[in-house]
mmCIF file of the N, C-alpha and C atoms, coordinates in Angstrom:
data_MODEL
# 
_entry.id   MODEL 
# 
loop_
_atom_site.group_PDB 
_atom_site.id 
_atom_site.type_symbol 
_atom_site.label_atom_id 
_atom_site.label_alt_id 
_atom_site.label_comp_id 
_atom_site.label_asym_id 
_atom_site.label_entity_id 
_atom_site.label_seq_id 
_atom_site.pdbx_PDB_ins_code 
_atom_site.Cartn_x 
_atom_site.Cartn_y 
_atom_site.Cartn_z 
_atom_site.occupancy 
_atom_site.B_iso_or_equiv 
_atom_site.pdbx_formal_charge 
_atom_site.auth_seq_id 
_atom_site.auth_comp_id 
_atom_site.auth_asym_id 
_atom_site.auth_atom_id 
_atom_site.pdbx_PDB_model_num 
ATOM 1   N N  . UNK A 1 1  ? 34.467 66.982 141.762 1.00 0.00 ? 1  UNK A N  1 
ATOM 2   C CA . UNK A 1 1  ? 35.210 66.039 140.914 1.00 0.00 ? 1  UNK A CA 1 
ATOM 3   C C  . UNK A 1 1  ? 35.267 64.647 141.556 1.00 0.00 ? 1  UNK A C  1 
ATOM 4   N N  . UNK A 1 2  ? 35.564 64.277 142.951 1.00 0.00 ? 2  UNK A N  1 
ATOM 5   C CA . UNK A 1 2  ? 35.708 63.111 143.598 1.00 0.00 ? 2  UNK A CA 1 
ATOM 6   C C  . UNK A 1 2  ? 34.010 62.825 143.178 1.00 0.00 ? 2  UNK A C  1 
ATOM 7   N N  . UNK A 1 3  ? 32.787 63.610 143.693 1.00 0.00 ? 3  UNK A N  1 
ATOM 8   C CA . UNK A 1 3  ? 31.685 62.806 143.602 1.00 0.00 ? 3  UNK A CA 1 
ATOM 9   C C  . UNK A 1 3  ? 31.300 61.905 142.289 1.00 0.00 ? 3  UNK A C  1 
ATOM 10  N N  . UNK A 1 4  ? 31.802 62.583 141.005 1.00 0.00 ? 4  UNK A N  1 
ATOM 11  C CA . UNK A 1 4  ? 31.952 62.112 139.793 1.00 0.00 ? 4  UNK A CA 1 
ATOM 12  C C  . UNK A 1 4  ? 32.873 60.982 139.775 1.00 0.00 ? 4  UNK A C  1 
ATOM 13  N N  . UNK A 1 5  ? 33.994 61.095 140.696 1.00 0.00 ? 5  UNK A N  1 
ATOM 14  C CA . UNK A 1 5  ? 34.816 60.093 140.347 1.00 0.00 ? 5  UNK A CA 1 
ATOM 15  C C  . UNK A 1 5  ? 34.470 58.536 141.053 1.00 0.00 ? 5  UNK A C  1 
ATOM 16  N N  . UNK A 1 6  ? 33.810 58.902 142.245 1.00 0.00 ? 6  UNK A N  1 
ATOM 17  C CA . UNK A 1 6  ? 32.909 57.643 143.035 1.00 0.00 ? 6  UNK A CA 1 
ATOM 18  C C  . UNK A 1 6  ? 31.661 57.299 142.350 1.00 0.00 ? 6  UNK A C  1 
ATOM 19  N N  . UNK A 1 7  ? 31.037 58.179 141.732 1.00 0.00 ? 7  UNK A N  1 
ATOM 20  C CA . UNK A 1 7  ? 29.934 57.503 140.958 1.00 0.00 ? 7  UNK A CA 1 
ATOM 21  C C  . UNK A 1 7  ? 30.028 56.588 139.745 1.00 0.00 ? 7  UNK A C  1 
ATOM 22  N N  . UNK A 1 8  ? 31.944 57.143 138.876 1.00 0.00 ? 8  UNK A N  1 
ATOM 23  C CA . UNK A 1 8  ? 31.587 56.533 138.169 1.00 0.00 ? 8  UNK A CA 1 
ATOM 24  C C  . UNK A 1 8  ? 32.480 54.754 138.350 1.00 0.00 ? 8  UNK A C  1 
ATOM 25  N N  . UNK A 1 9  ? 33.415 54.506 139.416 1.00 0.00 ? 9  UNK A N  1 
ATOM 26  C CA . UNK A 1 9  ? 33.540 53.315 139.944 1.00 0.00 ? 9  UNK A CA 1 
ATOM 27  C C  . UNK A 1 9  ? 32.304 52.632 140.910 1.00 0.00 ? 9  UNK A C  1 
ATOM 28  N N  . UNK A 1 10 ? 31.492 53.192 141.269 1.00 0.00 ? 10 UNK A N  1 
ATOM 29  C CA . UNK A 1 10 ? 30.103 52.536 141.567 1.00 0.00 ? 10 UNK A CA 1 
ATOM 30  C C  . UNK A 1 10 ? 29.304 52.077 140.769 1.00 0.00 ? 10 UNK A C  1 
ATOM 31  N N  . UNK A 1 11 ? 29.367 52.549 139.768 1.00 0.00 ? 11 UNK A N  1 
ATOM 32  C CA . UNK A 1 11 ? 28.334 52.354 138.271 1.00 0.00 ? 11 UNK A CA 1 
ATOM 33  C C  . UNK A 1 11 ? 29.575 50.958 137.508 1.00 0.00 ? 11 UNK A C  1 
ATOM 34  N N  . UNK A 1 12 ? 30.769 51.982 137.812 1.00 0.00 ? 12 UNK A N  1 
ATOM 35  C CA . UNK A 1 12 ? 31.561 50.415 136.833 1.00 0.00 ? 12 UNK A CA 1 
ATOM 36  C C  . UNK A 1 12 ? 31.569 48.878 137.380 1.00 0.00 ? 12 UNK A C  1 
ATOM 37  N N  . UNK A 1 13 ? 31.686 48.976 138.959 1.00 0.00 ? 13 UNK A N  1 
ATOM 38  C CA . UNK A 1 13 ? 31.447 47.855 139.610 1.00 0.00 ? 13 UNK A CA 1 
ATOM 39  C C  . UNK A 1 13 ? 30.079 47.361 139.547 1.00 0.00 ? 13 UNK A C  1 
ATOM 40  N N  . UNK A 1 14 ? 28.988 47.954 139.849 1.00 0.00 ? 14 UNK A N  1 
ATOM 41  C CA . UNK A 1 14 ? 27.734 47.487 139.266 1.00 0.00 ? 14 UNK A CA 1 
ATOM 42  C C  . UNK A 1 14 ? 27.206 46.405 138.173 1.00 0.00 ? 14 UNK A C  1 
ATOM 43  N N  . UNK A 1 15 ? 27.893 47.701 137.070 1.00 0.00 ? 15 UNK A N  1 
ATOM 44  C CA . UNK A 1 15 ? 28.099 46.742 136.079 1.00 0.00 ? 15 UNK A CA 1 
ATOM 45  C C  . UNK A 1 15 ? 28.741 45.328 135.881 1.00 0.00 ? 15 UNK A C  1 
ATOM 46  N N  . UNK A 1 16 ? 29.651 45.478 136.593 1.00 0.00 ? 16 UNK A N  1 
ATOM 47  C CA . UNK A 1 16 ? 30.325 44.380 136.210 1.00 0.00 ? 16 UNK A CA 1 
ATOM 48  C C  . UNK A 1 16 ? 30.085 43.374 137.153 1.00 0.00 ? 16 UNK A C  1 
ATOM 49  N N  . UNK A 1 17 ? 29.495 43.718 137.905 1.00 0.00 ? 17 UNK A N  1 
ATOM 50  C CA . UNK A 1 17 ? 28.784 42.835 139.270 1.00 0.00 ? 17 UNK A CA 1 
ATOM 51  C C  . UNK A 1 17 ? 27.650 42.171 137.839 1.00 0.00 ? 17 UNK A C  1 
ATOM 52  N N  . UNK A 1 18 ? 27.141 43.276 137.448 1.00 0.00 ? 18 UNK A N  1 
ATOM 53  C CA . UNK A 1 18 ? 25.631 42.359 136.563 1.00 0.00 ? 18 UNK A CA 1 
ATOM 54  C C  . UNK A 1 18 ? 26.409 41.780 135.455 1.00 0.00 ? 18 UNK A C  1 
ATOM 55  N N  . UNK A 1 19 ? 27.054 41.693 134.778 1.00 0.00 ? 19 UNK A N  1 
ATOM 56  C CA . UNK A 1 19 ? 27.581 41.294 134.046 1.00 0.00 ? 19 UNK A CA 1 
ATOM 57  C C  . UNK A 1 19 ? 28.244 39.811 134.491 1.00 0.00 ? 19 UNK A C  1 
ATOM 58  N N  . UNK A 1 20 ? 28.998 40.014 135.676 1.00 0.00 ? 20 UNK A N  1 
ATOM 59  C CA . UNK A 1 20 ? 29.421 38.549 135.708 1.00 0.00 ? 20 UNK A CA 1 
ATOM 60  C C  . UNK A 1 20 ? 28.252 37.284 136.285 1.00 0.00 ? 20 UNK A C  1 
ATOM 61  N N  . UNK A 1 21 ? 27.543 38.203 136.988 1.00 0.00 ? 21 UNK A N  1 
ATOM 62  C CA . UNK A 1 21 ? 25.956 37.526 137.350 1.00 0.00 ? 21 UNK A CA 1 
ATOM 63  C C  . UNK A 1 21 ? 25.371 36.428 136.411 1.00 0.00 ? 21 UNK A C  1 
ATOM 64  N N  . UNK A 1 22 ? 25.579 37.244 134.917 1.00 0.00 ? 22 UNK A N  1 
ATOM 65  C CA . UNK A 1 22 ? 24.809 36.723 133.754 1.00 0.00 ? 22 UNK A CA 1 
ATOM 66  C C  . UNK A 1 22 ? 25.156 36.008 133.491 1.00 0.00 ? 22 UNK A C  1 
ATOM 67  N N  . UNK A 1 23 ? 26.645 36.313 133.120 1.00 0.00 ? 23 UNK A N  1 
ATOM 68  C CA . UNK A 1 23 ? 27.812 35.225 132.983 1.00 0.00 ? 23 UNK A CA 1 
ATOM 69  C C  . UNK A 1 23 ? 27.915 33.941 133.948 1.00 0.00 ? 23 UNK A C  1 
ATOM 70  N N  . UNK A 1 24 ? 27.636 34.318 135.279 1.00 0.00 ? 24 UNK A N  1 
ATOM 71  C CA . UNK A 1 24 ? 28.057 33.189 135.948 1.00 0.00 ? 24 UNK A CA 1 
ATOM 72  C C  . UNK A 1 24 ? 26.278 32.004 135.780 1.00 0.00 ? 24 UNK A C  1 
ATOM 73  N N  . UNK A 1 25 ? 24.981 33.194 135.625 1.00 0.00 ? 25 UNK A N  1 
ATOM 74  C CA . UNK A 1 25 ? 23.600 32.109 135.405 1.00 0.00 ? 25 UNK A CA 1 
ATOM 75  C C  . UNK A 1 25 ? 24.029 31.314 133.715 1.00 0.00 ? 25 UNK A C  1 
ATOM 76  N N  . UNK A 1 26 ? 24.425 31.817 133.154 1.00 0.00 ? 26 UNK A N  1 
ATOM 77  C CA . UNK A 1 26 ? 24.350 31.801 131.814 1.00 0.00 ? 26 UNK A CA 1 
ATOM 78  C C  . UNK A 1 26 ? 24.810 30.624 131.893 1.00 0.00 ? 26 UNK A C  1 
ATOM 79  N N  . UNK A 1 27 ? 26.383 30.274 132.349 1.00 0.00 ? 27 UNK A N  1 
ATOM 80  C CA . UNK A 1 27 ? 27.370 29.482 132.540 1.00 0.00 ? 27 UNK A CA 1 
ATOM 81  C C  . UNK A 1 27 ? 26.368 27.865 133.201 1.00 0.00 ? 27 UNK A C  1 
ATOM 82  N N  . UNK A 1 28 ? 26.060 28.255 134.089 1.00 0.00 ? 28 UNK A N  1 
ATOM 83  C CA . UNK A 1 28 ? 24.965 27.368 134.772 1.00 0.00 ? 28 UNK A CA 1 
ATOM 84  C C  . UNK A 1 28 ? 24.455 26.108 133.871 1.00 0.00 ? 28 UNK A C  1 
ATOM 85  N N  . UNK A 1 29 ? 23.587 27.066 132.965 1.00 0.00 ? 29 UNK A N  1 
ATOM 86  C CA . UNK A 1 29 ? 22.052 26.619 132.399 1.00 0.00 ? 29 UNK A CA 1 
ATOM 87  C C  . UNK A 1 29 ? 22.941 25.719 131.157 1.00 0.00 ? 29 UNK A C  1 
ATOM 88  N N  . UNK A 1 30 ? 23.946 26.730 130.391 1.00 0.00 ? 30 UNK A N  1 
ATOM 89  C CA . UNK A 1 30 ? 24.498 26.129 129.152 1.00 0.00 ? 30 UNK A CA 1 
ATOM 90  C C  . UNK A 1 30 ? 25.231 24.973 129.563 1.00 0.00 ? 30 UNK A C  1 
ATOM 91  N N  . UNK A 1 31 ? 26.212 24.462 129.851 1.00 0.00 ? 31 UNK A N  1 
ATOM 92  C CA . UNK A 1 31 ? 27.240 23.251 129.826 1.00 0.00 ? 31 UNK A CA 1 
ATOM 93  C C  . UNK A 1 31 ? 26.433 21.949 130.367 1.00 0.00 ? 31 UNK A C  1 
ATOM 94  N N  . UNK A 1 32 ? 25.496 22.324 130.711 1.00 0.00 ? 32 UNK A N  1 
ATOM 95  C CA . UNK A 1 32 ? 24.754 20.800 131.583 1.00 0.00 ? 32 UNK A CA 1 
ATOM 96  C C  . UNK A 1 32 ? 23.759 20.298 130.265 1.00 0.00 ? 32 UNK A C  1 
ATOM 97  N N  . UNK A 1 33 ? 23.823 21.253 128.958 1.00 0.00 ? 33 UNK A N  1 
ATOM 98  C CA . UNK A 1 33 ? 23.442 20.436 127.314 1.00 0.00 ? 33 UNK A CA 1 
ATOM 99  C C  . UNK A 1 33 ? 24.029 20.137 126.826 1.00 0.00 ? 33 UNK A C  1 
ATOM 100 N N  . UNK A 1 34 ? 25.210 21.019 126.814 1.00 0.00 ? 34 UNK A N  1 
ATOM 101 C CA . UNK A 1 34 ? 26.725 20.431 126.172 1.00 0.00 ? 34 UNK A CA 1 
ATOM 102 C C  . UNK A 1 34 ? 26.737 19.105 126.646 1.00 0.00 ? 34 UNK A C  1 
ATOM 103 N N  . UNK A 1 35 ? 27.193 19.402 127.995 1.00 0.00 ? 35 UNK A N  1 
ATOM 104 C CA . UNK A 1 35 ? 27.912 18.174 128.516 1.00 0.00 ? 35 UNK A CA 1 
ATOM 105 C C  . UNK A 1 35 ? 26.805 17.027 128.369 1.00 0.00 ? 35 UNK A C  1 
ATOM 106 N N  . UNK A 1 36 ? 25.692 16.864 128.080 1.00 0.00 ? 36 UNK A N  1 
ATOM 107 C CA . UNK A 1 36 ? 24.849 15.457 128.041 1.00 0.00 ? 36 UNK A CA 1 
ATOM 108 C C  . UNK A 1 36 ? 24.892 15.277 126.615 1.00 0.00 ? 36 UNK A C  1 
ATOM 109 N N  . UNK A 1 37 ? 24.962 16.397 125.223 1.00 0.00 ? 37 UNK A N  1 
ATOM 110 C CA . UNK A 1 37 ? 25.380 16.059 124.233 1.00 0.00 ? 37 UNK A CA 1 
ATOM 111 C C  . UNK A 1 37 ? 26.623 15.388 123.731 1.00 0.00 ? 37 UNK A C  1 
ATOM 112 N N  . UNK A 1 38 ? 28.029 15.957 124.498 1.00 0.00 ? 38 UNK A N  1 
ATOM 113 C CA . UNK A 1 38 ? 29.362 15.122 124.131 1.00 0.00 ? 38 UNK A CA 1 
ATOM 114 C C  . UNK A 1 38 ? 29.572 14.223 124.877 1.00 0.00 ? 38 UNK A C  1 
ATOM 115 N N  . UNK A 1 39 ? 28.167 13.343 126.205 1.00 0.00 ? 39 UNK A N  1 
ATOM 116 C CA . UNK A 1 39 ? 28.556 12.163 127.045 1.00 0.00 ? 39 UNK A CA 1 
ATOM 117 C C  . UNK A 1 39 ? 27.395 11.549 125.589 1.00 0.00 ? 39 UNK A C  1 
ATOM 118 N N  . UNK A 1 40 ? 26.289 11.804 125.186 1.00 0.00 ? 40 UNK A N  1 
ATOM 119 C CA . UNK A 1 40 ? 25.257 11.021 123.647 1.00 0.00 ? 40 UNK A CA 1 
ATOM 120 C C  . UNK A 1 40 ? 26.348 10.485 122.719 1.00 0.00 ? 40 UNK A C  1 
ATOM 121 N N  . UNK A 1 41 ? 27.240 11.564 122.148 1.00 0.00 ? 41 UNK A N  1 
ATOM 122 C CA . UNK A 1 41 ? 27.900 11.280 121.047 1.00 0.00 ? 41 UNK A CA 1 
ATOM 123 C C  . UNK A 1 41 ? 29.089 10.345 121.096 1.00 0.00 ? 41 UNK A C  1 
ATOM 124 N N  . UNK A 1 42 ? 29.770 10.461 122.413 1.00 0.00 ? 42 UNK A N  1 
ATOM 125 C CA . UNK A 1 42 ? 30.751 9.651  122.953 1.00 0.00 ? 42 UNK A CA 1 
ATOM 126 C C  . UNK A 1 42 ? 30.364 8.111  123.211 1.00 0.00 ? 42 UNK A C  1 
# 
């Protein structure tokens, strides 16, 4: 039961390790168009 129970907080942290990864490249790439579009329009 513990090995199940460590696999499945290894798998959840994983995840969420890749998940905020994406989030944090994603975050990156997007606001630096934004932000040169609302400094154009301004």
């Amino acid at each position: 039961m513990e090995d199940r129970q460590t696999r499945l907080f290894l798998a959840l942290i994983l995840s969420m390790g890749i998940w905020m990864g994406v989030n944090y490249f994603s975050f990156l790439t997007h606001p630096q168009k934004k932000y040169r579009n609302k400094t154009n329009s301004i």
